[in-house]
N, C-alpha and C positions, 0 to 999 in steps of 0.2 A: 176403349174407344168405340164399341160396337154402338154402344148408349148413345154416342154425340152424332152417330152417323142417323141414328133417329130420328135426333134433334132436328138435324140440316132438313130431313124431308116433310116438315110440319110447313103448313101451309097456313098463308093467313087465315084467320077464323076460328084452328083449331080448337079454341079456346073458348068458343062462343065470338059474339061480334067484337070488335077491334082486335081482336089479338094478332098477335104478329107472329111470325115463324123466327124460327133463330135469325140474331142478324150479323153478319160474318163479320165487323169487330169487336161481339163478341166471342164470338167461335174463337177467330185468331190468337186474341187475350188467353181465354181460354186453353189454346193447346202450347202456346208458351208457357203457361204456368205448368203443366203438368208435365212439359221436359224438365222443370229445373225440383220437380214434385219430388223426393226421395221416393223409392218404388216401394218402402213399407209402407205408406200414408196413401198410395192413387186408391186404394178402393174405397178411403174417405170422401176423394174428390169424381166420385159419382155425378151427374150433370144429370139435373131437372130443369125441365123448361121453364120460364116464367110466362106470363099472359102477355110481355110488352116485346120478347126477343129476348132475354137475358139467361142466363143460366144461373141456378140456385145449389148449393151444395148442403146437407147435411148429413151429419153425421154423430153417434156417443162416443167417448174415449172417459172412463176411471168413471168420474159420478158426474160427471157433464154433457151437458146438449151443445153442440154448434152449427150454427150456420153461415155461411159465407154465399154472397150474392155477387156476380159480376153483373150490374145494373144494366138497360140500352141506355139510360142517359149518360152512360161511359164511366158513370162512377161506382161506387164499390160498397160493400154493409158487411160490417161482422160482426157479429151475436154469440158469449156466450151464455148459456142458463146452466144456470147453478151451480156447482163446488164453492169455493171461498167467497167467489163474487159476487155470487144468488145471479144475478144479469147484469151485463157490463157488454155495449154494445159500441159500437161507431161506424157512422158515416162520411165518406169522403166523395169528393166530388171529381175523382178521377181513380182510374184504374193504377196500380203499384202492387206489382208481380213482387218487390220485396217483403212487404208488407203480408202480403196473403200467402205466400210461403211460411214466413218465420207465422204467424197465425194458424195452419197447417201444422208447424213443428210442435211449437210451444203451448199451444193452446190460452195466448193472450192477448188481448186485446190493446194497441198503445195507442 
């Protein structure tokens, strides 16, 4: 959690012009998901800023890449590359703390 305490103190611009510092629902989102995180997978869910307020995760597991976005427009992206599904990705248009768990576990996208 040291990383997200970063996050909070980014100030608008950080990013060059428009960007936006974290914006606290997604912080919120954010630390709900990593209570219900299994504690062998949180150093997957590492938090990188994005440019608009949001936070970006990735991470490799076996012979795969993933990434997992909790968006500021409240909605959500998950991305894997490559193993059987070469890239298999989806967007949703709200945040689902179930959803990005079992994506965390399983490493699938549904």
């Amino acid at each position: 959690m040291a990383k997200l305490v970063t996050l909070q103190r980014l100030e608008p611009g950080w990013d060059g012009p428009g960007s936006r510092g974290l914006l606290p629902e997604v912080e919120s989102i954010y630390r709900k998901f990593v209570e219900m995180l299994p504690a062998r997978l949180l150093a997957d869910a590492e938090p990188i800023a994005t440019h608009d307020g949001g936070i970006r995760m990735e991470w490799d597991r076996d012979a795969s890449s993933y990434v997992a976005e909790l968006e500021a427009s409240g909605g959500m992206y998950l991305c894997v590359l490559g193993g059987a599904d070469e890239v298999r990705d989806v967007e949703l248009d709200h945040f689902d703390l179930e959803t990005l768990v079992d994506f965390f576990e399983k490493g699938k996208v549904s």
